[in-house]
C-alpha positions as CSV (number, residue, x, y, z in Angstrom):
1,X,73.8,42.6,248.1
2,X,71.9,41.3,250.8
3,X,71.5,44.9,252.4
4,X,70.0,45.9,249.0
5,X,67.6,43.5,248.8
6,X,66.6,43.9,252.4
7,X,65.9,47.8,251.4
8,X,63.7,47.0,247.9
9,X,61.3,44.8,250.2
10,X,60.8,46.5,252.7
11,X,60.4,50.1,251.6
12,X,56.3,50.1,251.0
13,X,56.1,47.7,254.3
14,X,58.5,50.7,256.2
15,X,55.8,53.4,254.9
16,X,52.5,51.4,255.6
17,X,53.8,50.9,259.2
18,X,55.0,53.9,259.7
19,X,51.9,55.7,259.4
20,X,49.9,52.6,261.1
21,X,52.0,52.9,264.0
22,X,51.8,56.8,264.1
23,X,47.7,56.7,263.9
24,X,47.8,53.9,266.7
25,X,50.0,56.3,268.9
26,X,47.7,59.3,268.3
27,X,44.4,57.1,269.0
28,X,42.8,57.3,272.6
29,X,43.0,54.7,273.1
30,X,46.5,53.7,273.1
31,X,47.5,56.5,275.8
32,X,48.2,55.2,279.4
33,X,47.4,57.9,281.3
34,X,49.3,55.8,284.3
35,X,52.3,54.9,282.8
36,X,55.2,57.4,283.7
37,X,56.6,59.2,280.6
38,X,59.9,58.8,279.5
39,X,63.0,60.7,279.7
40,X,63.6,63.4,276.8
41,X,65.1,62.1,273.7
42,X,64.9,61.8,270.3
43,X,61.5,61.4,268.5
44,X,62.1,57.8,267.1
45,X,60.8,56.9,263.7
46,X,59.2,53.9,263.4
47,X,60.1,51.1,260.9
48,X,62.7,53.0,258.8
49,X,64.7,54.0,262.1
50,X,65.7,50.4,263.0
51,X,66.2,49.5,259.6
52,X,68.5,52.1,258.8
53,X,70.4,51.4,262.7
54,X,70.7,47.8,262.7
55,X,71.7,47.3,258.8
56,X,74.9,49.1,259.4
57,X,78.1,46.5,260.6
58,X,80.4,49.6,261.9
59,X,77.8,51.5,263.8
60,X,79.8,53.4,266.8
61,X,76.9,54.0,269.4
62,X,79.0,56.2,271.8
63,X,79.8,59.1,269.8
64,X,75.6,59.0,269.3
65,X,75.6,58.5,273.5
66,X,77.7,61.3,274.9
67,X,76.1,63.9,272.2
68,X,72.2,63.0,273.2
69,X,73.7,63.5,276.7
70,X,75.2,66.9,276.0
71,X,71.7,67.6,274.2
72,X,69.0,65.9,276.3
73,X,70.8,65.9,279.6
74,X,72.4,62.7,281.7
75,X,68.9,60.9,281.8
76,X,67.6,60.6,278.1
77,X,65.6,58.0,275.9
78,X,66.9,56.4,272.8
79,X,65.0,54.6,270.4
80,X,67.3,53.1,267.8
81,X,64.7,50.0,267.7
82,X,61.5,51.5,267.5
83,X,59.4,53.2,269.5
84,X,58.1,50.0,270.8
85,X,61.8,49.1,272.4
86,X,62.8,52.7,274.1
87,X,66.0,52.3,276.1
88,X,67.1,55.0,278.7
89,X,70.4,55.8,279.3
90,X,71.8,57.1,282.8
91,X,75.5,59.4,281.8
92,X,75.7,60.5,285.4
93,X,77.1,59.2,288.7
94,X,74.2,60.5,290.8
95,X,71.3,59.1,289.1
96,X,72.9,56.4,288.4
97,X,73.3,55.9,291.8
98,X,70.0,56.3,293.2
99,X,68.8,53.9,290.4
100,X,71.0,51.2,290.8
101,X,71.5,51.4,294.6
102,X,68.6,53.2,296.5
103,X,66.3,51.5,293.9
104,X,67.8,48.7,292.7
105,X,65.0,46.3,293.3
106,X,63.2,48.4,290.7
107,X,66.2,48.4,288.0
108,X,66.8,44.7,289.3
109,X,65.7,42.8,285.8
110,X,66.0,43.0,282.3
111,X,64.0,42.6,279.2
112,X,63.5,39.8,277.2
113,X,66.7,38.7,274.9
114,X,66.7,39.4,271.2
115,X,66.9,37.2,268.7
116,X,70.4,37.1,268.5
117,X,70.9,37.8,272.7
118,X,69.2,34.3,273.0
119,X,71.9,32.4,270.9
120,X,74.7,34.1,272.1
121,X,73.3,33.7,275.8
122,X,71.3,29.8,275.7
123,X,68.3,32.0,276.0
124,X,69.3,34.2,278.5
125,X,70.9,32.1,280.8
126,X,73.5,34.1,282.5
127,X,74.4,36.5,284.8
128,X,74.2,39.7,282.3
129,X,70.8,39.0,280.9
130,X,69.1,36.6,283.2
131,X,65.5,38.4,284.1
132,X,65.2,39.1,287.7
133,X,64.1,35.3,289.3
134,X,66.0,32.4,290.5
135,X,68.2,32.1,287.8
136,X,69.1,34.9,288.4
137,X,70.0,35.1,292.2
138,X,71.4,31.4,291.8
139,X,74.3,32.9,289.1
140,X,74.8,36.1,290.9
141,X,75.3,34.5,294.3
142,X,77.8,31.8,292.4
143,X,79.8,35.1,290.6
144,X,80.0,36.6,294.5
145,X,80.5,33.8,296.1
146,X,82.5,31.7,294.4
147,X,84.8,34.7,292.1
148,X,84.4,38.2,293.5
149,X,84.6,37.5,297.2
150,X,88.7,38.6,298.3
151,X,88.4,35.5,300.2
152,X,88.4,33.5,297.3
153,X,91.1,35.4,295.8
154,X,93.5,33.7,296.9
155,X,92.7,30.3,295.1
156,X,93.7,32.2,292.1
157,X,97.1,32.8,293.4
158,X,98.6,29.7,291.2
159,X,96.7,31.3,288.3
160,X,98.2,34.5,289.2
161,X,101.5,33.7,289.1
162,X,101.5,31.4,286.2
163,X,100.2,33.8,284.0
164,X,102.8,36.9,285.1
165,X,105.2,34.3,283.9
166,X,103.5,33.9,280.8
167,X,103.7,37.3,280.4
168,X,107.0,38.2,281.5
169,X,107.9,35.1,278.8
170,X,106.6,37.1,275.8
171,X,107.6,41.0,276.7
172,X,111.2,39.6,276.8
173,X,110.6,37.2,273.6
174,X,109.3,40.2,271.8
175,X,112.2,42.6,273.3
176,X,115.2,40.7,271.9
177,X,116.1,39.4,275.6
178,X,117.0,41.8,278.4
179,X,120.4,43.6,276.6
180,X,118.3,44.5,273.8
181,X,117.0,48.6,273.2
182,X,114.2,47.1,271.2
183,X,110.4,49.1,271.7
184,X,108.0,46.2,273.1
185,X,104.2,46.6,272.3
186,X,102.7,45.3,275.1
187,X,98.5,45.7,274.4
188,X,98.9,42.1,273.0
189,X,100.8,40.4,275.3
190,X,99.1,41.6,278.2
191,X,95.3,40.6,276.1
192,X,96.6,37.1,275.8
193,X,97.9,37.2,279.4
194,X,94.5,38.3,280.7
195,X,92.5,35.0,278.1
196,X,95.1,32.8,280.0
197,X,94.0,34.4,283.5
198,X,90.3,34.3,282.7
199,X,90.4,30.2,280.8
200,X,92.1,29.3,283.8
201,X,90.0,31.3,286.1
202,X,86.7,29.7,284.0
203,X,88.6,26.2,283.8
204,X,90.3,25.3,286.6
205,X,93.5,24.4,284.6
206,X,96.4,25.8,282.8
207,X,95.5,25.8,279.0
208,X,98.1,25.8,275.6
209,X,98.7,27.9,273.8
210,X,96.4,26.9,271.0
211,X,93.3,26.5,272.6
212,X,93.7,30.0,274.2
213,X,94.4,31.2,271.0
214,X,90.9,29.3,269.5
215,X,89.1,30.8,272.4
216,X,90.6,34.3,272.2
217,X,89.5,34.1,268.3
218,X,86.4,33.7,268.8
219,X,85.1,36.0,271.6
220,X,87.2,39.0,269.1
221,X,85.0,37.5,266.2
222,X,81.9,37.4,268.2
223,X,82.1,40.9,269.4
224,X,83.8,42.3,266.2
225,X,80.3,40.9,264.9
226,X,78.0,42.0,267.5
227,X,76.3,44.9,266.1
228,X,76.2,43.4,262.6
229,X,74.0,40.8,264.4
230,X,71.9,43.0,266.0
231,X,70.1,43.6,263.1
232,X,68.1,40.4,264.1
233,X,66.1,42.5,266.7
234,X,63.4,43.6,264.8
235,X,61.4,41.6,262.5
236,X,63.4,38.6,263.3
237,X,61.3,36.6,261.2
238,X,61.8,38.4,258.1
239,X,65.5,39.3,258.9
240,X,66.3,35.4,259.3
241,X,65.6,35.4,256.0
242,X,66.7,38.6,254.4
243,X,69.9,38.1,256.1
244,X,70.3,34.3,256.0
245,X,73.8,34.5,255.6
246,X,74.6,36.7,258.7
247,X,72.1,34.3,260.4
248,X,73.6,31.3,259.7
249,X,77.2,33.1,261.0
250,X,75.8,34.0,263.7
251,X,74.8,29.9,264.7
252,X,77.9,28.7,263.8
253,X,80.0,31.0,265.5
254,X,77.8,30.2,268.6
255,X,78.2,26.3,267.9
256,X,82.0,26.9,267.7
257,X,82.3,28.5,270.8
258,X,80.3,26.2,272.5
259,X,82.4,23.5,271.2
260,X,86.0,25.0,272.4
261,X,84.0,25.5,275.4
262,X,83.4,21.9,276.4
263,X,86.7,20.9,274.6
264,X,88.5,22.7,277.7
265,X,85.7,22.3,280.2
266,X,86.6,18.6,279.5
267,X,90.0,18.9,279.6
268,X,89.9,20.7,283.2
269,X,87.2,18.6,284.5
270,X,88.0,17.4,288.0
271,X,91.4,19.6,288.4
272,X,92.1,20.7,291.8
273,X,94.2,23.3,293.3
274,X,95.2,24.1,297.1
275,X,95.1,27.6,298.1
276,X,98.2,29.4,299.9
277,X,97.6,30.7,303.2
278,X,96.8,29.5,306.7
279,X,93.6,27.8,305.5
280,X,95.4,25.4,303.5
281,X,92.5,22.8,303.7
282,X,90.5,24.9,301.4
283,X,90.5,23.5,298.0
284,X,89.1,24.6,294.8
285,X,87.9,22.4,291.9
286,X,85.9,22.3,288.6
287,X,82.7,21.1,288.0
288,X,81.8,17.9,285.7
């Protein structure tokens, strides 16, 4: 009903900013000679476009993806907000390359979060979304230093092995025991594995069953979500309102996971673990 509505009020503001936004382009004015132009892609329509993207909950962007690659080639511009938020895609390994590695202190930052990118992120506080700066280099040297170094692999090794018990646990609970013939779907033993590996990873401490399972319902709701809530990217101000409802999930779900959050960040606090190997002095521990 809410979609409806959204549509009704917005279809004489779609059309006066539409061609607002089309004499502005064509004006003298608003040409950069110096500014680089973009990759081929589709000519984006302003106003209606976005509408039309972000009001739809089971949008599948990568069918959309690989056929503007077959059409405009691996290096193309989409538009899906507006021509005033162009995104380039890269769907090859060269120039992906030369962007991300022989340039990468051009690529290195990121634009500003949308609406709904700033709840879901404290306002772009993390490693994903952080704009190039000291935030930034502060997270990213904590994620290598500290997670994605091999020599810090090994303080996962209690981790490691707890949860291949977990998981051994529930292929042979969902089997019938070792003597039974019984077909075992595995995806969602080996998801719930992989939430134990990561809470304890994130943690510092085994976690029960019930709070993985709160935290593992959440994150699926959250990203089952995400696309629904990116409708919040343009005109936030009026879709806050139009779409008060979605808005107001969108918080709570956010609160919610912040809450389970602390719940086991509180229940981990202080929990050390020794790492196996000759360096046995090494020990890693949570932060209060």
């Amino acid at each position: 009903m809410e979609d409806w509505l959204f549509y009704s009020l917005t279809t004489l503001l779609c059309l006066l900013c539409s061609l607002l936004l089309r004499a502005r382009a064509r004006s003298p004015s608003s040409s950069h000679g110096s500014a680089p132009p973009l990759p081929p892609g589709p000519v984006p329509v302003p106003v209606l476009g976005p509408l039309l993207f972000l009001a739809r909950r089971d949008f599948d962007l990568g069918p959309v993806l690989r056929r503007l690659a077959r059409e405009y080639g691996p290096v193309f511009t989409f538009a899906p907000l507006g021509p005033a938020r162009p995104t380039v895609f890269v769907a090859a390994r060269g120039p992906a390359h030369r962007a991300l590695v022989q340039r990468g202190a051009a690529f290195a930052s990121r634009p500003p979060a949308t609406a709904s990118g700033a709840v879901l992120t404290s306002g772009g506080r993390n490693v994903s979304s952080s704009p190039y700066g000291a935030t930034w280099r502060a997270l990213r040297r904590n994620l290598a230093a500290g997670v994605l170094n091999p020599a810090r692999l090994r303080a996962f090794s209690p981790a490691r092995r707890w949860v291949l018990d977990v998981l051994l646990a529930r292929i042979r609970a969902d089997g019938g025991g070792e003597e039974s013939a019984r077909p075992v779907a595995v995806m969602e033993p080996f998801q719930y594995a992989m939430f134990c590996l990561l809470v304890y990873m994130c943690f510092g401490d085994r976690v029960g069953d019930a709070r993985v399972r709160e935290v593992e319902a959440t994150q699926r709701e959250l990203l089952g979500n995400f696309l629904s809530f990116q409708v919040f990217s343009f005109l936030p101000a009026l879709t806050k309102l139009v779409f008060r409802r979605r808005w107001e999930k969108l918080v709570s779900l956010r609160r919610r996971q912040e809450e389970i959050f602390s719940d086991v960040g509180e229940d981990g606090a202080g929990v050390k673990w020794k790492v196996d190997g000759p360096d046995d002095n090494l020990l890693v521990s949570t932060v209060k």
